[in-house]
MOPAC internal coordinates of N, CA, C and O (Angstrom, degrees):
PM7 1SCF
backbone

  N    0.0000 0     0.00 0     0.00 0    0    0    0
  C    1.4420 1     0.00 0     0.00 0    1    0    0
  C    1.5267 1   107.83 1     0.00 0    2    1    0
  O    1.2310 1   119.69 1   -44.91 1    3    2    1
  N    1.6051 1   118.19 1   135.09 1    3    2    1
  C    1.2216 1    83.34 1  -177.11 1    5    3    2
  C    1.7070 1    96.27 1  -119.72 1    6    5    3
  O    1.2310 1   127.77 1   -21.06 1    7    6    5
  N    1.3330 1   102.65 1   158.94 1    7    6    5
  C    1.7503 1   113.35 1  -174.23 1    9    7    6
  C    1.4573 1   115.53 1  -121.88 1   10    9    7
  O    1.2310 1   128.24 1   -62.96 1   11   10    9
  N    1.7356 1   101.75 1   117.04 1   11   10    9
  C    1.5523 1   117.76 1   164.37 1   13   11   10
  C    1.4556 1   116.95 1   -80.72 1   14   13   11
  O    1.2310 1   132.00 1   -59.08 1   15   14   13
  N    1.4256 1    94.43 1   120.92 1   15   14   13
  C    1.5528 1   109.94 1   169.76 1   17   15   14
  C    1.4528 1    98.58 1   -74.31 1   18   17   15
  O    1.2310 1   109.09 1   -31.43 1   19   18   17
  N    1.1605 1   138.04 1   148.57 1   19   18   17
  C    1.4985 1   132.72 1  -172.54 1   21   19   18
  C    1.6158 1    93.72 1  -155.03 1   22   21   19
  O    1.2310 1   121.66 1   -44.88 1   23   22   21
  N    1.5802 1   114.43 1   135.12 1   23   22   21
  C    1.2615 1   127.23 1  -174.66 1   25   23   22
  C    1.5812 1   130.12 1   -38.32 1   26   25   23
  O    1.2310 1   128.68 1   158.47 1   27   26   25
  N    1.3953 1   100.88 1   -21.53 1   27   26   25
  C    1.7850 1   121.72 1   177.06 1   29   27   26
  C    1.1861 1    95.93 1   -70.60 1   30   29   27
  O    1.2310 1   114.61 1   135.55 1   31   30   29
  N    1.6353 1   127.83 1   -44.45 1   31   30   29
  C    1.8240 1   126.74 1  -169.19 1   33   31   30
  C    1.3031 1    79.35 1   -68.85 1   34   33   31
  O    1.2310 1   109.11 1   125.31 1   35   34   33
  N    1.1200 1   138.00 1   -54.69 1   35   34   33
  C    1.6713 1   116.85 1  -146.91 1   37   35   34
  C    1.6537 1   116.83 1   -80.71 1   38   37   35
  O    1.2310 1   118.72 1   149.16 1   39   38   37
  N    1.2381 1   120.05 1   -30.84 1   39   38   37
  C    0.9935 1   130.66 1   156.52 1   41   39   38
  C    1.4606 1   129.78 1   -62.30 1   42   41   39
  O    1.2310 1   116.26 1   149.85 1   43   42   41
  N    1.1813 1   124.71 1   -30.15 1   43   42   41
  C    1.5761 1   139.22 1   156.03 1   45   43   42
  C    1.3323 1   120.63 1   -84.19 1   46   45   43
  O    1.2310 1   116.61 1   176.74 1   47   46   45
  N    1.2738 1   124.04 1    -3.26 1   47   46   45
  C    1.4877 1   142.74 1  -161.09 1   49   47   46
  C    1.4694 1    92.51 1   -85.22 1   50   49   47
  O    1.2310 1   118.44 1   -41.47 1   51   50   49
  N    1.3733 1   120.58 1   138.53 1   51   50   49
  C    1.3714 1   114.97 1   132.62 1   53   51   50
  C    1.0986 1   140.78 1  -137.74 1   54   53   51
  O    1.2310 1   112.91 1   -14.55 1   55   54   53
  N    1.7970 1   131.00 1   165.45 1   55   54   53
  C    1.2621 1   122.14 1  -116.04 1   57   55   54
  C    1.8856 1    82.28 1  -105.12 1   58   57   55
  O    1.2310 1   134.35 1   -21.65 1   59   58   57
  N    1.3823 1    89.86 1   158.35 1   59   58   57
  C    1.5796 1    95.94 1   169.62 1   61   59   58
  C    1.9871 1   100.50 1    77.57 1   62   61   59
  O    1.2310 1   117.06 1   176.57 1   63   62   61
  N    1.0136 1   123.20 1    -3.43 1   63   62   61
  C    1.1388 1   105.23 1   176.66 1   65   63   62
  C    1.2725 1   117.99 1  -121.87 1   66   65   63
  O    1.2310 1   118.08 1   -47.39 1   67   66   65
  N    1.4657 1   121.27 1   132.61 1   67   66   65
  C    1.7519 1   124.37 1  -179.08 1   69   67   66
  C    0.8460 1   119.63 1   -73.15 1   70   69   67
  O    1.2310 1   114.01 1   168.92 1   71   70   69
  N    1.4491 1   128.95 1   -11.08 1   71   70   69
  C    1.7655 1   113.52 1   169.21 1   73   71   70
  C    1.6937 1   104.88 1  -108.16 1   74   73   71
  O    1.2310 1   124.97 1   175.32 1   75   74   73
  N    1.3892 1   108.06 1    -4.68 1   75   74   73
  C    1.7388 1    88.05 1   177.28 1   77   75   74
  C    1.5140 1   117.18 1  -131.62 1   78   77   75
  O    1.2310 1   120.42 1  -161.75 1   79   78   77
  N    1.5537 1   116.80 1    18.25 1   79   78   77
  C    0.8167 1   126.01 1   174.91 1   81   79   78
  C    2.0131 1   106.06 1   -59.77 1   82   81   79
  O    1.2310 1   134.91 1   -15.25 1   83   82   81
  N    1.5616 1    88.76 1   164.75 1   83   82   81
  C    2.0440 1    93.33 1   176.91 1   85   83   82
  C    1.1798 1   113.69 1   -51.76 1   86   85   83
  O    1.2310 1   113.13 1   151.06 1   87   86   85
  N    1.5251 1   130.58 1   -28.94 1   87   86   85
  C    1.3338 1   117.02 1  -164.56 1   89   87   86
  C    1.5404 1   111.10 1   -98.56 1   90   89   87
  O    1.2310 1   128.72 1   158.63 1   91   90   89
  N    1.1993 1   100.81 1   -21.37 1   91   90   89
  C    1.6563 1   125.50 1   172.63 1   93   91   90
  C    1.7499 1   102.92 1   -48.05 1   94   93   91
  O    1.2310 1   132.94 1   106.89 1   95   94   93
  N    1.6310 1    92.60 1   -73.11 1   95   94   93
  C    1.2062 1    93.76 1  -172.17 1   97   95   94
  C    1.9520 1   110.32 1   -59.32 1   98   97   95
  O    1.2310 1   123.67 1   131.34 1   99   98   97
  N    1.2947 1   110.57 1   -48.66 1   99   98   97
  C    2.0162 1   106.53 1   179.09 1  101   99   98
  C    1.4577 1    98.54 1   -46.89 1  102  101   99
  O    1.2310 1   118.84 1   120.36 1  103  102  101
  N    1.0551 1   119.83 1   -59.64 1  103  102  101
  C    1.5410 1   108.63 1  -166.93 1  105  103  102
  C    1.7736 1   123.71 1   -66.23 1  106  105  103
  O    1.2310 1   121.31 1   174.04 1  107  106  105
  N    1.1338 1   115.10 1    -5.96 1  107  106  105
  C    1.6114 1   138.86 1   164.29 1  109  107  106
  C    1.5323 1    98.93 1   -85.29 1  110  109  107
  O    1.2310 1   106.09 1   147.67 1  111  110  109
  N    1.2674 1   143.44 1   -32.33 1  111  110  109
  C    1.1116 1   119.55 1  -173.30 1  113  111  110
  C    1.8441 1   102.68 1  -104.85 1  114  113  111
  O    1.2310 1   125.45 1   146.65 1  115  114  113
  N    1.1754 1   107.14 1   -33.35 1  115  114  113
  C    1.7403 1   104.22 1   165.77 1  117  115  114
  C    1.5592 1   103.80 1   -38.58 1  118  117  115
  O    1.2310 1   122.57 1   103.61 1  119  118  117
  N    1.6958 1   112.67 1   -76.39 1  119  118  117
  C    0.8942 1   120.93 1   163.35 1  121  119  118
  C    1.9846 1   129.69 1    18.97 1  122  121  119
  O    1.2310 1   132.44 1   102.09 1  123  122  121
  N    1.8241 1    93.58 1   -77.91 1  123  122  121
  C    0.7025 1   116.93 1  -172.52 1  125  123  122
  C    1.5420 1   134.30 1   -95.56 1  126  125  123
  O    1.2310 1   131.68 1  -166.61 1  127  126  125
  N    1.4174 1    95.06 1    13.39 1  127  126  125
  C    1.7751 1   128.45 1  -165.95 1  129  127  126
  C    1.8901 1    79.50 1  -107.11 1  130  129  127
  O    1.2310 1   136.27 1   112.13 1  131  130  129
  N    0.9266 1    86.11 1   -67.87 1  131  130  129
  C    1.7183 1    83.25 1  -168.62 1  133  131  130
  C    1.9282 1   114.29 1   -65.26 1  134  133  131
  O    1.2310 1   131.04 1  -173.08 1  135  134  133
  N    1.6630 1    96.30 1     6.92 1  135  134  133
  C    2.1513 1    85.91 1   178.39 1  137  135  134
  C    1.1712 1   123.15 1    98.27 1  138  137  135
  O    1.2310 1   124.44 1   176.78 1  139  138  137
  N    1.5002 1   109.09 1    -3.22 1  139  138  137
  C    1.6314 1   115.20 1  -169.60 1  141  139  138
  C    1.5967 1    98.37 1  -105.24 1  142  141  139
  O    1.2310 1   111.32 1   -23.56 1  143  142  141
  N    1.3619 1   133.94 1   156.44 1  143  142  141
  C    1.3367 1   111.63 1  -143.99 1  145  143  142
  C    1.7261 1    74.15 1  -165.94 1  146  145  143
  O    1.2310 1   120.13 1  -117.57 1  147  146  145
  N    1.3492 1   117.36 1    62.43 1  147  146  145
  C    1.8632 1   103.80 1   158.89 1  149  147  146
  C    1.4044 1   141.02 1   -72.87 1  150  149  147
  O    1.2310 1   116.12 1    -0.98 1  151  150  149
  N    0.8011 1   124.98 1   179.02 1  151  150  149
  C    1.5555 1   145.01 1  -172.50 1  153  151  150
  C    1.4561 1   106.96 1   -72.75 1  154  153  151
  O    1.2310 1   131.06 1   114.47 1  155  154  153
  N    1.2409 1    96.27 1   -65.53 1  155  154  153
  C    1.6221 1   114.70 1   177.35 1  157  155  154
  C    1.2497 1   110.11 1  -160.82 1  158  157  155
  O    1.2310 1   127.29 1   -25.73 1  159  158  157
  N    1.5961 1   103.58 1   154.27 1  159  158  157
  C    1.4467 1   107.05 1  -175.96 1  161  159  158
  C    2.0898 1   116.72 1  -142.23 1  162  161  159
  O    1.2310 1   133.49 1   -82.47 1  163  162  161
  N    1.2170 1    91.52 1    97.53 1  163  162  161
  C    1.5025 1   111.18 1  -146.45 1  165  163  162
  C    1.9237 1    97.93 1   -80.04 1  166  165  163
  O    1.2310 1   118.90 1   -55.78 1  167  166  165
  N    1.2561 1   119.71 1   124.22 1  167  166  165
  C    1.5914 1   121.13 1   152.33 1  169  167  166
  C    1.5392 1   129.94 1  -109.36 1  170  169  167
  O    1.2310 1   126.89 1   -46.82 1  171  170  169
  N    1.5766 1   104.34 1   133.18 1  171  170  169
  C    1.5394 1   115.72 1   179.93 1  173  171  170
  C    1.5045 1    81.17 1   -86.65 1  174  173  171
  O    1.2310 1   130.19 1    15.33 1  175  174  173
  N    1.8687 1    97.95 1  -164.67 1  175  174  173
  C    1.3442 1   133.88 1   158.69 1  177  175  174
  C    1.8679 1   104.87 1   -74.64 1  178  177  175
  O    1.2310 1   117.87 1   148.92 1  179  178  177
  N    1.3785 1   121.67 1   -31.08 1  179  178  177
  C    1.0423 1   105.40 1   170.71 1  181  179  178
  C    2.0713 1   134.75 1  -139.86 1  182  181  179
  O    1.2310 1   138.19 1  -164.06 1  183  182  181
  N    1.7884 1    82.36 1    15.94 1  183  182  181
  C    1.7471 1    80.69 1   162.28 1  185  183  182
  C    1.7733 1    96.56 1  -143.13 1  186  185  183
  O    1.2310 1   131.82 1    27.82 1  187  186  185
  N    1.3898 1    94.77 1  -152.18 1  187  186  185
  C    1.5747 1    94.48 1  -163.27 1  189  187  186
  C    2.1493 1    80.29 1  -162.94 1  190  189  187
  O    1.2310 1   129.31 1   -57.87 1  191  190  189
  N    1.3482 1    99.65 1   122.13 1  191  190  189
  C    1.6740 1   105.81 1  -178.98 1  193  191  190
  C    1.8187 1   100.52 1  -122.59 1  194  193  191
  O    1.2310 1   139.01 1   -43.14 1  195  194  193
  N    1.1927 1    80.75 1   136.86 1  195  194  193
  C    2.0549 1    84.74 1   170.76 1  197  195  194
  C    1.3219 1    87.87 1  -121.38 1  198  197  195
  O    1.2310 1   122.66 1   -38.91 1  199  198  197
  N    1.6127 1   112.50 1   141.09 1  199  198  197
  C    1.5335 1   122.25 1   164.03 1  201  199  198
  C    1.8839 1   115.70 1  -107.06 1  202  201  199
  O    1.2310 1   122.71 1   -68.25 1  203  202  201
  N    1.2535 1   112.42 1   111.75 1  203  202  201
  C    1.5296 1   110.39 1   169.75 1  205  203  202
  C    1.4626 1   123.20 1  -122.21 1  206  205  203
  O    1.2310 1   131.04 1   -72.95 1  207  206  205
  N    1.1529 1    96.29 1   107.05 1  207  206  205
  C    2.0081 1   114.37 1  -158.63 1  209  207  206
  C    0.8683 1    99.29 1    50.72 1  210  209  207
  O    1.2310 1   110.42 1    57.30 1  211  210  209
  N    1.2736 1   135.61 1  -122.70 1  211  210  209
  C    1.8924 1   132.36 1  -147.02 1  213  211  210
  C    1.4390 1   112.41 1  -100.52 1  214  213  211
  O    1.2310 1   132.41 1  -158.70 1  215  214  213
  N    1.2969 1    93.64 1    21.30 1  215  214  213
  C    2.2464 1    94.23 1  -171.15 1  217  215  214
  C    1.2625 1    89.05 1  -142.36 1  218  217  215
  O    1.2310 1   136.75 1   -64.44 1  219  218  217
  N    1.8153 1    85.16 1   115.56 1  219  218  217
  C    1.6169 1    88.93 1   140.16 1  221  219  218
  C    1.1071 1   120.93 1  -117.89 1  222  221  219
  O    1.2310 1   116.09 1   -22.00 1  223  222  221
  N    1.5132 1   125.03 1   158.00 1  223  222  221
  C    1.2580 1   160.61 1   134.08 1  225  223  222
  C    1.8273 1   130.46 1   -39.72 1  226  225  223
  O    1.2310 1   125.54 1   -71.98 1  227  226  225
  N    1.6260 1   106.95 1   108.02 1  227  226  225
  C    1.3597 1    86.86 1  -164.47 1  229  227  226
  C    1.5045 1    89.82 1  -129.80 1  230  229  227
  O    1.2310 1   110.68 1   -36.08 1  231  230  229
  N    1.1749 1   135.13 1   143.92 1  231  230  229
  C    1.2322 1   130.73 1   167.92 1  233  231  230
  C    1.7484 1   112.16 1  -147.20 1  234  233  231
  O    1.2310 1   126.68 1   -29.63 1  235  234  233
  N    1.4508 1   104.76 1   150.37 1  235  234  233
  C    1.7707 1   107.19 1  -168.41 1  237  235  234
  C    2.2535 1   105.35 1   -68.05 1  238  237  235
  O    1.2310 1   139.85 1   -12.76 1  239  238  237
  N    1.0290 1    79.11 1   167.24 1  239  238  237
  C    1.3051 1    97.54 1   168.07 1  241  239  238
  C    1.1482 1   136.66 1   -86.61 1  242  241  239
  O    1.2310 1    99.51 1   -61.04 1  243  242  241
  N    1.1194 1   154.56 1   118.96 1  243  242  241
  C    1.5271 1   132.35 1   175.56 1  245  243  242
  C    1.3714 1   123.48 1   -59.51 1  246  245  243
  O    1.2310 1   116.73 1   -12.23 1  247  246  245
  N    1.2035 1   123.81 1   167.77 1  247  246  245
  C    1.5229 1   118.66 1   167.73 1  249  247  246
  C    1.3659 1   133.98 1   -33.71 1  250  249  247
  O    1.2310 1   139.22 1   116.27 1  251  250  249
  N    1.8995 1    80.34 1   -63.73 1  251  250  249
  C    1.3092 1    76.50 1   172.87 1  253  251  250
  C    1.9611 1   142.61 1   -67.11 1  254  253  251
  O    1.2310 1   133.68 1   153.15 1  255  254  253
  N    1.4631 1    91.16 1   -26.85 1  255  254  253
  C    1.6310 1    87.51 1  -176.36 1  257  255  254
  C    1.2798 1    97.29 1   -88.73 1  258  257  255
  O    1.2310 1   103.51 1   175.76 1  259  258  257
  N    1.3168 1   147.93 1    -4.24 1  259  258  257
  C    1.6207 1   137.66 1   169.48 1  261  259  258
  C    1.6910 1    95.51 1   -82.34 1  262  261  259
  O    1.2310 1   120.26 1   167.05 1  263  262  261
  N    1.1806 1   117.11 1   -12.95 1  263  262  261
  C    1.6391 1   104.50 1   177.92 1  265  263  262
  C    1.7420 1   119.38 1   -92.69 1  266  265  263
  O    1.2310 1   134.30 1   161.66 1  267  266  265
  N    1.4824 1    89.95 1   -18.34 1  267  266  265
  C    1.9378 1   116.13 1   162.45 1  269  267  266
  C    1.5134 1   111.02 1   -67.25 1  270  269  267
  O    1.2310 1   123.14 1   130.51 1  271  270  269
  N    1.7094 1   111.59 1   -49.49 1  271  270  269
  C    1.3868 1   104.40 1   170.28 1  273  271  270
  C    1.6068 1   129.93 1   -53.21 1  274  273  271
  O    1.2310 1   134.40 1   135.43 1  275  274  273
  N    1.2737 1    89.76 1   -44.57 1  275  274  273
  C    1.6450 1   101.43 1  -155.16 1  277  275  274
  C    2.0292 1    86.10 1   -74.96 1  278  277  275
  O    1.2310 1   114.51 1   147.17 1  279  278  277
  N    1.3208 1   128.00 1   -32.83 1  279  278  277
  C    1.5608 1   112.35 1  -157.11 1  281  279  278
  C    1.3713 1    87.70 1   -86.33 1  282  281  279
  O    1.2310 1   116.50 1   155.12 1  283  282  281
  N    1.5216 1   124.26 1   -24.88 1  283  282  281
  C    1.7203 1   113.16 1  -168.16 1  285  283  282
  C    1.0407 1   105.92 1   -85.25 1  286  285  283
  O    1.2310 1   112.41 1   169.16 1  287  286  285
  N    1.3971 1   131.92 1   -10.84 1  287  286  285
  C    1.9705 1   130.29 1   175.55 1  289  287  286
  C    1.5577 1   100.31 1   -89.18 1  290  289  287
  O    1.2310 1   126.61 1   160.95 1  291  290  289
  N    1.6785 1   104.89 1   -19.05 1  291  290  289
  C    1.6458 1    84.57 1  -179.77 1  293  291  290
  C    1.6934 1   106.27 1   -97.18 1  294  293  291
  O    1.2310 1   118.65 1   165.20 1  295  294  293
  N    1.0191 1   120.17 1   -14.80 1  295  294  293
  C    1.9664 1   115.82 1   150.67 1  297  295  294
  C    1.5400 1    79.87 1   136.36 1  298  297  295
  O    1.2310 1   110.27 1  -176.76 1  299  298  297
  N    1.4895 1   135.88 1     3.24 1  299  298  297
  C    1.3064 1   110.29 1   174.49 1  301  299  298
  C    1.5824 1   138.14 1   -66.57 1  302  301  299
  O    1.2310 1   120.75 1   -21.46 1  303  302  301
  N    1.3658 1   116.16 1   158.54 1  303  302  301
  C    2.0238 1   104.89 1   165.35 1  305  303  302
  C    1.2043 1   101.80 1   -63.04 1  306  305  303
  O    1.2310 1   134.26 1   -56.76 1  307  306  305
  N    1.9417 1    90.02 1   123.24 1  307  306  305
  C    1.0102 1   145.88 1   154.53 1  309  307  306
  C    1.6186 1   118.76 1   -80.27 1  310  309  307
  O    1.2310 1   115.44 1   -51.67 1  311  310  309
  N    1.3094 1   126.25 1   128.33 1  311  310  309
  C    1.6057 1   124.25 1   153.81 1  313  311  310
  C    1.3632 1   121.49 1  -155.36 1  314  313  311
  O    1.2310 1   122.91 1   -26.37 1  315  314  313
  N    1.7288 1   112.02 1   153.63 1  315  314  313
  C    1.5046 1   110.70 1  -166.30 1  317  315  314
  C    1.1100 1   108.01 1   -42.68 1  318  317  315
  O    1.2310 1   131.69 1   -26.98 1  319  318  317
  N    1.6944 1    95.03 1   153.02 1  319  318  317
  C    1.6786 1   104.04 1   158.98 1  321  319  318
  C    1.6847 1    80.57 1  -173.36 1  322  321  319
  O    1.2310 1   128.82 1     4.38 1  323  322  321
  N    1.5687 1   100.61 1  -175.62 1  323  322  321
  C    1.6472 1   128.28 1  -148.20 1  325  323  322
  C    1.5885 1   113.90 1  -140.24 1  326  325  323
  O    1.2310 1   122.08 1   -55.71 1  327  326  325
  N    0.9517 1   113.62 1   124.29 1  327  326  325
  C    1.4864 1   125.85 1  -167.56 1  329  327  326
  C    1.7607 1   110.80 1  -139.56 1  330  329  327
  O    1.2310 1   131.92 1   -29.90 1  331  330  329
  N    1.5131 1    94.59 1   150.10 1  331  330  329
  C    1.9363 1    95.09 1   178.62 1  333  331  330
  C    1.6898 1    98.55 1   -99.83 1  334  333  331
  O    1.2310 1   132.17 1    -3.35 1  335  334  333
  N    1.0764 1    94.10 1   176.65 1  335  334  333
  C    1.8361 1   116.12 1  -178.84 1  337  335  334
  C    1.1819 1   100.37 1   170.20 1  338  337  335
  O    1.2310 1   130.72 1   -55.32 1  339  338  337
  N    1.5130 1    96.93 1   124.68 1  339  338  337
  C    1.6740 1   111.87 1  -167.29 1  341  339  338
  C    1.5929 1   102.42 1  -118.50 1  342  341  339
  O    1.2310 1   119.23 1   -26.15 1  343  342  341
  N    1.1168 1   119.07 1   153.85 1  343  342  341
  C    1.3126 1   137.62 1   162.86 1  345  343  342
  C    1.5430 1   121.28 1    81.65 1  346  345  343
  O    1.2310 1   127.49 1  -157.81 1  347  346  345
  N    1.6074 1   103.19 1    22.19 1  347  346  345
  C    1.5229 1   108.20 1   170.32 1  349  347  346
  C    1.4915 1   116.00 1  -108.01 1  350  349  347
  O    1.2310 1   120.10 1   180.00 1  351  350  349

């Protein structure tokens, strides 16, 4: 699947947090473009988990968007970009 971070996540994003960080929120609305409809959808620095009823889903990050996490929790510029993650 692939997920656009888009300037509204980043600007509504906030830093340090796994469910509302930018990628949190893009990957909740991919998510939900494609029919899949979770609970919550939590980001580290290096995976990304969707929970639906008693399963979760955990899959790694790529470089690049764990390198989006880690500069946007430390207060750096941030800007869109697009990444895959499969199997959530």
């Amino acid at each position: 699947m692939r997920v656009f971070v888009k300037r509204i996540d980043i600007e509504r994003g906030q830093p340090n947090s796994i469910f509302l960080c930018p990628i949190a929120r893009a990957v909740r609305r991919a998510l939900r473009k494609a029919g899949r409809y979770p609970k919550c959808v939590a980001v580290d620095a290096r995976r990304c988990s969707a929970v639906y009823g008693r399963r979760t889903y955990t899959r790694a990050l790529g470089p690049r968007a764990a390198a989006f996490v880690r500069d946007f929790d430390q207060g750096r510029f941030a800007r869109p970009f697009s990444f895959s993650v499969a199997g959530l």
